[in-house]
N, C-alpha and C positions, 0 to 999 in steps of 0.2 A: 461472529467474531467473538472471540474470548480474550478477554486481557490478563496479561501474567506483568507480574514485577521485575524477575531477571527472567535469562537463558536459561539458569537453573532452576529455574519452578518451571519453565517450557517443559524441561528436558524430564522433570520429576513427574509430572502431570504425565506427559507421552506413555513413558515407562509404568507407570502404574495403570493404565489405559490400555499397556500394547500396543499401542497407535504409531503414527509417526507423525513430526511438527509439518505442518505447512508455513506459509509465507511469515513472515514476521517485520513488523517494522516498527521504533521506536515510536516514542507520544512525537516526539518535535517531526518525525517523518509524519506520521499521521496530520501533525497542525499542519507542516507544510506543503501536504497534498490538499488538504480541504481548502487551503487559497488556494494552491492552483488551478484547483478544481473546478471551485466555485467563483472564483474572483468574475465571472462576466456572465452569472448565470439569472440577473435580474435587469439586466438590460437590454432592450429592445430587437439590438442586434445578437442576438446569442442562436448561437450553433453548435449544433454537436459537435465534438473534437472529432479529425480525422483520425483515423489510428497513429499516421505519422508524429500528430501532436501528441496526442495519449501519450506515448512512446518518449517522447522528448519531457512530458511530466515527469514522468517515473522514472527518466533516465536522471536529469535535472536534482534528485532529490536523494538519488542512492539505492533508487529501490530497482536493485538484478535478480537473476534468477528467470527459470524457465515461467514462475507463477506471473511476473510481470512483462512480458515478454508479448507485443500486441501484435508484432507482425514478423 
């Protein structure tokens, strides 16, 4: 994972790379997947997400594209 400040340091970094961006997601996308990630991963009852759930995370928060895409 590499972090950039805008879209235009992505896009500057790529280009000077020759590369192309992968997935990108703001900090608060970022906060607000690590709770829902983790919000039940200390308690007793915890289970892997199905991919349905997965999907419904990442749907939930704004994060599209073929990168988040579980099923």
């Amino acid at each position: 994972m590499l972090l950039f400040r805008s879209e235009e340091h992505v896009k500057r970094w790529t280009e000077a790379r020759d590369s192309t961006a992968g997935a990108t997601f703001t900090p608060q996308q970022g906060w607000l997947l690590a709770k829902a990630w983790f919000v039940d991963r200390l308690s007793p009852e915890w289970r892997r997400k199905t991919p349905e759930e997965s999907q419904a995370v990442f749907d939930s928060i704004g994060l599209t594209g073929a990168f988040w895409r579980v099923t």
